[in-house]
N, C-alpha and C positions, 0 to 999 in steps of 0.2 A: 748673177750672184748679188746678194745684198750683203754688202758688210757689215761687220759687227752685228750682226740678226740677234735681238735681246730677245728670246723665247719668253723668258718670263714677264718682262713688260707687256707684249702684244697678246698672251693669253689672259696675262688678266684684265687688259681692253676686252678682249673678248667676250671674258664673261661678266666684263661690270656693262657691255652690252646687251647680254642676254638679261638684266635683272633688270633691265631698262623696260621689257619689250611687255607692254602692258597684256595682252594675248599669247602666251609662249604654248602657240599650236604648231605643227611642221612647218607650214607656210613662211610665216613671220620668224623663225628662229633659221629656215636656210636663209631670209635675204640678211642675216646676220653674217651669215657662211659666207655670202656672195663679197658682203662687202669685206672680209678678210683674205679671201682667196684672190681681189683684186690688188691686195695690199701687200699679198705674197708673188704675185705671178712673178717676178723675177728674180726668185729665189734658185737655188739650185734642187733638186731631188735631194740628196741626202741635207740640205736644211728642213726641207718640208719634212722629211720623214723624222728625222730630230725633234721639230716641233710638234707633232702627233705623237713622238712616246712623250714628249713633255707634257701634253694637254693630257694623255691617257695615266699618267703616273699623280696629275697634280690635281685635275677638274673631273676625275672620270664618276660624276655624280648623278646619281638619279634623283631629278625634279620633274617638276612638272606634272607627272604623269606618263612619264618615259622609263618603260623598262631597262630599257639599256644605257650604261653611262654616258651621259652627255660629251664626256672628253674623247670616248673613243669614237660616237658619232660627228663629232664634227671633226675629230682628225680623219677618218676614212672619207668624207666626202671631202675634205681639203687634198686630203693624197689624190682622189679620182681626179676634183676639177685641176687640178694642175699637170699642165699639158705632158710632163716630162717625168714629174717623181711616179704616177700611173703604170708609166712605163719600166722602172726601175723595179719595181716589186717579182721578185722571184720565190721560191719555195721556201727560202729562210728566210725572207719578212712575214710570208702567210704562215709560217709555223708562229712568230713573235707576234703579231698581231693575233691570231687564231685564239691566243690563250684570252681572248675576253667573252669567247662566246658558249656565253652559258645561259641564252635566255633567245624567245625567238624575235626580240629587236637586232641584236647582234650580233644572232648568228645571220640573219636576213641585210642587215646593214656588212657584214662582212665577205658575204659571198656576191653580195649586189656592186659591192661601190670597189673590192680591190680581188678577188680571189676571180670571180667571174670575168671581170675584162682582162684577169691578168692570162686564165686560162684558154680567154679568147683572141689576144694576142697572139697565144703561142710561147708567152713565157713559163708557163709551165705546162709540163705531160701531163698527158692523160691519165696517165696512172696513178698521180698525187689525186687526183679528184675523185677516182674510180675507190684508192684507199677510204678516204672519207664515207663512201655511201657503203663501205665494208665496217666503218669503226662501231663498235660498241656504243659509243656516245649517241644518242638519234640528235644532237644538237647541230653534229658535226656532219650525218647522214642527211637530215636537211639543208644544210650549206651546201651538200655536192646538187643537191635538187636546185636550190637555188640560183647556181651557179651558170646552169643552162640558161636563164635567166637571161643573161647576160648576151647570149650565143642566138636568141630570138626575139626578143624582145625590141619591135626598132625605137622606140624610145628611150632603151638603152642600147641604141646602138647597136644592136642585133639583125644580121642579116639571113641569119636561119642557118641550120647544122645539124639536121636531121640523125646524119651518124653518129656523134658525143651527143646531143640531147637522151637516143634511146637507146645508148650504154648505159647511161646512167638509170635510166628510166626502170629498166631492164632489172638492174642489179636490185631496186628498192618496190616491186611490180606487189611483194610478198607480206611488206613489211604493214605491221599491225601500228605502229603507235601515231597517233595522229598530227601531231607536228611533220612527221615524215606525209603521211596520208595528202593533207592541204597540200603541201609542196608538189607532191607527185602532180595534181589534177592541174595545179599553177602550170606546172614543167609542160605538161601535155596542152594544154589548150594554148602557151602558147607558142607550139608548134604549128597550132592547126592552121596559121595562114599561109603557110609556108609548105605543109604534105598535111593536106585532110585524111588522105589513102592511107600515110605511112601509123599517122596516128588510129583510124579503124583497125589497122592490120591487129598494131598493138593489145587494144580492148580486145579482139578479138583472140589471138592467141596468150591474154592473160585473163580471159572470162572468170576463171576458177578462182586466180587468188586473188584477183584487186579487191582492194575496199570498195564498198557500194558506192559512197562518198564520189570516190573517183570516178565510175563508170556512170553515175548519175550527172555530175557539175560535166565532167567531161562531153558525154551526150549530149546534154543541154546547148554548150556552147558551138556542138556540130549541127545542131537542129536548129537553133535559134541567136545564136550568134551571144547569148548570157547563161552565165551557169547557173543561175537563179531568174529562173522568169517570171517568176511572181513579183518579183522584188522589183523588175526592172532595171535592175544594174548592174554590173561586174561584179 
């Protein structure tokens, strides 16, 4: 625990560092992240999460060239890298956190850094996720895509979850809007290190309704290990 934790003083170190940062691309504005989250590590979880509605209530600006508010980016990867508030996050922080995501920095920053590892902890059911790829909002229908993300991805710490990956996958196989569409092919490919078979089955028993999109990047990356081969890159 740090005592007396002045939120307002250390956020606005933070971002009279971020104004510093002659390049403000993702690179150079997380070792911003980094050297905060050092500055917090023995804080408790409910300061961390205190200080991220602070930073989201006071800084949540869009610069740069950043769709999504900078406050609630850098409180979600302050909430991830801290070893313990991560762990705190339940169905009523991601409902209170959730209300920022209205754009797809966001919603991609929100299912990536706290919804997804909080789902793949096993802090929250399946069924809050399953909600999501059901809601009306596609913001929120791509956050449950996203969120698999997290469940395979080993660079985030992903060890593969074939069964919640293609629940998910399942329930959005239909969906036309393309925010949703990108995410699905995201979601699928990256399964494919983990069940190549269980991903063909998929294509296969949704021939009909997937986006091209998807049965195209998707293929691609079963054939050729990139969903763009012309391009040469992920």
């Amino acid at each position: 625990m740090i005592e007396n934790l002045d939120y307002k003083k250390i956020a606005k170190e933070l971002f009279d560092d971020i104004q510093k940062v002659p390049l403000k691309n993702t690179p150079n504005l997380r070792r911003v992240r980094q050297k905060y989250s050092k500055k917090l590590a023995q804080a408790t979880p409910e300061q961390i999460l205190d200080f991220a509605r602070y930073l989201i209530s006071h800084y949540n600006y869009r610069e740069f060239g950043f769709e999504f508010g900078l406050g609630f980016g850098f409180a979600s990867e302050i909430i991830y890298y801290h070893k313990t508030a991560i762990k705190s996050i339940g169905v009523k922080e991601l409902e209170e956190f959730g209300k920022q995501i209205n754009n797809w920095g966001a919603s991609d920053i929100f299912a990536g850094c706290l919804a997804g590892p909080a789902w793949r902890n096993g802090q929250v059911p399946d069924d809050v996720i399953l909600s999501w790829a059901n809601s009306a909002d596609f913001w929120w229908r791509r956050a449950a895509l996203v969120c698999t993300i997290a469940l395979n991805k080993r660079s985030w710490d992903g060890h593969g979850d074939i069964h919640r990956t293609l629940k998910i996958c399942r329930a959005l196989a239909a969906d036309k809007n393309d925010m949703v569409i990108k995410a699905l092919s995201w979601a699928l490919r990256e399964l494919i290190p983990h069940d190549r078979e269980s991903v063909l089955s998929f294509l296969r028993e949704n021939e009909n309704v997937l986006a091209s999109r998807v049965k195209r990047e998707v293929k691609n990356k079963l054939t050729t290990g990139v969903k763009n081969p012309k391009r040469k890159v992920e």
